[in-house]
C-alpha positions in Angstrom: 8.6 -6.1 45.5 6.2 -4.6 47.6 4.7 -1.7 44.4 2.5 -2.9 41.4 5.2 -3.3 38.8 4.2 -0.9 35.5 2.4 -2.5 32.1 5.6 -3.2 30.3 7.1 -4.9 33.3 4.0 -6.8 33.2 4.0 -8.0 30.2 7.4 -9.1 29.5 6.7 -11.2 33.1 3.7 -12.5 31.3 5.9 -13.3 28.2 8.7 -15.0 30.4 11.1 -12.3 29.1 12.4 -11.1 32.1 15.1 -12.7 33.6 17.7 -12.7 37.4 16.5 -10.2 40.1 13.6 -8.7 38.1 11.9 -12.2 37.3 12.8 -13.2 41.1 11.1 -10.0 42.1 8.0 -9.8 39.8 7.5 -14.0 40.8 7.4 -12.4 44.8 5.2 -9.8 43.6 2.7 -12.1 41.6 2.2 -14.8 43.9 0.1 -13.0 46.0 -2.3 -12.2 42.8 -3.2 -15.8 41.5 -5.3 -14.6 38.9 -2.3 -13.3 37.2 -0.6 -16.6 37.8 -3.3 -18.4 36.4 -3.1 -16.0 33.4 0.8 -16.8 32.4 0.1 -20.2 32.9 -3.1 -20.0 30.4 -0.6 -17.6 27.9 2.2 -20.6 28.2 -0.1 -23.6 27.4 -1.3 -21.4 23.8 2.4 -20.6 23.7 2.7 -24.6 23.5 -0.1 -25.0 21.2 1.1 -22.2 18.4 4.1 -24.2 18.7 3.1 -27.2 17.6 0.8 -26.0 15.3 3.1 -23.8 13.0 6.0 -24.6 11.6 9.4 -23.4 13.1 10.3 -21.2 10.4 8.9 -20.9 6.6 11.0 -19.2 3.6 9.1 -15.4 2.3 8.4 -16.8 -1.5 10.0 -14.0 -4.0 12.2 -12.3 -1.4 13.2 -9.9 -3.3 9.7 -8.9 -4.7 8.5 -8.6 -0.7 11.9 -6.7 0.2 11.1 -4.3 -2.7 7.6 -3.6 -1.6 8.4 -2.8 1.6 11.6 -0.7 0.8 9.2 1.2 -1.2 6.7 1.9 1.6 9.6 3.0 3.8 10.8 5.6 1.4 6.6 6.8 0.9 6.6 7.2 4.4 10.1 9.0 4.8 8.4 11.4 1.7 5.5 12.1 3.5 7.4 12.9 6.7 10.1 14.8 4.9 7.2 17.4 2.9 5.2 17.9 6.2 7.8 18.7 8.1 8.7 21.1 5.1 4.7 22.8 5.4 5.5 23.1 9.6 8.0 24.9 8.9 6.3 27.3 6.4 4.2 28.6 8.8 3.2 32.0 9.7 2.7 34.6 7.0 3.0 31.6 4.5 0.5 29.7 5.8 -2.0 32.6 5.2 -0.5 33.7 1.7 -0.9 30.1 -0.1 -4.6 29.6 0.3 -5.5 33.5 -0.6 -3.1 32.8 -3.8 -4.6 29.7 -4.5 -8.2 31.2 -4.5 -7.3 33.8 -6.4 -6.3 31.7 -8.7 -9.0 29.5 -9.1 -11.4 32.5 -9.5 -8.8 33.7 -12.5 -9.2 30.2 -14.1 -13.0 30.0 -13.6 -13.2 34.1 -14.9 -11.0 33.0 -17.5 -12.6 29.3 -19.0 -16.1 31.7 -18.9 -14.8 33.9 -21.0 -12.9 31.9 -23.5 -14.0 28.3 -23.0 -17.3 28.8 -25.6 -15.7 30.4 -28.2 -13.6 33.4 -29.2 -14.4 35.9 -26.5 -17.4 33.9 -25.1 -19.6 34.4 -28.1 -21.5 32.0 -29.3 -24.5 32.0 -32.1 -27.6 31.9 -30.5 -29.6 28.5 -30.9 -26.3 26.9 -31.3 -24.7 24.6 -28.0 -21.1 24.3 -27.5 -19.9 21.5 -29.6 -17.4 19.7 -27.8 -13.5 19.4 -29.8 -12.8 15.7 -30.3 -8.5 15.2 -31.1 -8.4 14.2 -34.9 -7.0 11.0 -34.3 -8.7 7.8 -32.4 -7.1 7.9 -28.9 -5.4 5.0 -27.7 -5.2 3.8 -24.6 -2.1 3.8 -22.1 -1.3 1.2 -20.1 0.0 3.0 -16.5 2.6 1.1 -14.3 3.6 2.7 -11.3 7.7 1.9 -12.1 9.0 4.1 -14.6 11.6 1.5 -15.9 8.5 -1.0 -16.4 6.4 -1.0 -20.2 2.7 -2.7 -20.1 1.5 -4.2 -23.4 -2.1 -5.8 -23.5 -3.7 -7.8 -26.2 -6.9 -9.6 -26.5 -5.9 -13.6 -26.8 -8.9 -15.6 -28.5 -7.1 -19.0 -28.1 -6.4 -18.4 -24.1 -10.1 -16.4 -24.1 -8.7 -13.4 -21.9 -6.6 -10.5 -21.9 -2.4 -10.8 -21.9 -0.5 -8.4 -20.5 3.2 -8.4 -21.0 5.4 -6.4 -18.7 8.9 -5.7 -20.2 11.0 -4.6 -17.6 10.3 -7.1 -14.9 12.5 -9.5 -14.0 10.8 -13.4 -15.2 9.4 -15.0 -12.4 10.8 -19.0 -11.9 9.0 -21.7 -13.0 8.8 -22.9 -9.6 6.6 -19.4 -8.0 3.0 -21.1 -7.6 0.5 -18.2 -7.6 -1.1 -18.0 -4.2 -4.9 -19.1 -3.5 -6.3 -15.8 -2.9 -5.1 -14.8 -6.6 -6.7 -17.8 -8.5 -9.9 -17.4 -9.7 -12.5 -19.2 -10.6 -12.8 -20.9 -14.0 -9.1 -19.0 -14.7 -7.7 -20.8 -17.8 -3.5 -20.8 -17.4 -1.7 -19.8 -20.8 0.6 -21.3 -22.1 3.1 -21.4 -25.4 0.2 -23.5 -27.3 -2.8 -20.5 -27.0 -0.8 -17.7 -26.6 -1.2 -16.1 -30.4 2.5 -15.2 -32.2 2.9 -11.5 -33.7 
């Protein structure tokens, strides 16, 4: 090989992934550039290294929680492909038409909460403020999981001194799942059957 082979040739060299006439040719090639030589040999010996270092092969914990997640990010990013293909193909005229209409109507809603949003037909008695309308009821607050199939419940627990939340929905997780390091905290009290309180 008498031509500098491209990057990916190189690299799969580098990786020892190519094999027959291509390795034969690329070895030909390379021995004339001992840096490069020197370079495999330096990429093979932390090859060895990672080897013996990490374990062959480790099990995902909660498969199906991981294969879920990332299921879910493929179809995000199939959504996001799918609606901007949709707004490249809406161009011309369109593409001029929705931002007029949308300014035009946000100067109708901003026209319109002037007028209306202080009282009947924007009048209000002098010396008096706007007085903002509260509901008549307390408002409670909702819990928001992203899964529609998935209820959050949260109570204050005095005997585990933090806040439950119970997911119904959710398939129980095995008493064997250890929660990783980087989700334990501190001074993090574990609940169990005995300070959880009963309903």
């Amino acid at each position: 090989m008498n031509t500098k082979p491209d990057e990916i040739q190189m690299a799969l060299w580098l990786e020892d992934e190519l094999e027959g006439a291509e390795r034969d040719q690329l070895d030909a090639w390379a021995a004339g550039h001992p840096e490069l030589l020197q370079q495999r040999d330096e990429l093979r010996a932390w090859k060895g290294w990672m080897k013996q270092a990490l374990p062959v092969a480790e099990s995902v914990p909660q498969p199906e929680f991981f294969q879920a997640r990332v299921s879910r990010e493929i179809r995000t990013l199939d959504a996001a492909r799918e609606s901007s293909a949709v707004v490249a193909r809406g161009g011309g005229w369109r593409g001029i038409l929705l931002p007029v209409a949308s300014a035009a109507g946000m100067a109708f809603c901003f026209w319109l909460g002037g007028r209306y949003g202080n009282g009947v037909g924007g009048a209000v008695a002098a010396g008096t403020a706007a007085q903002p309308v509260m509901a008549s009821g307390a408002l409670t607050p909702v819990l928001y999981t992203p899964e529609s199939q998935v209820a959050a419940h949260a109570f204050n627990s005095d005997g585990a001194a933090a806040t439950v939340i119970v997911l119904e929905g959710v398939d129980a997780m095995p008493d064997s799942f250890e929660v990783p390091d980087s989700a334990a905290r501190e001074g993090s009290r574990e609940a169990t059957a005995d300070n959880l309180p009963t309903s």
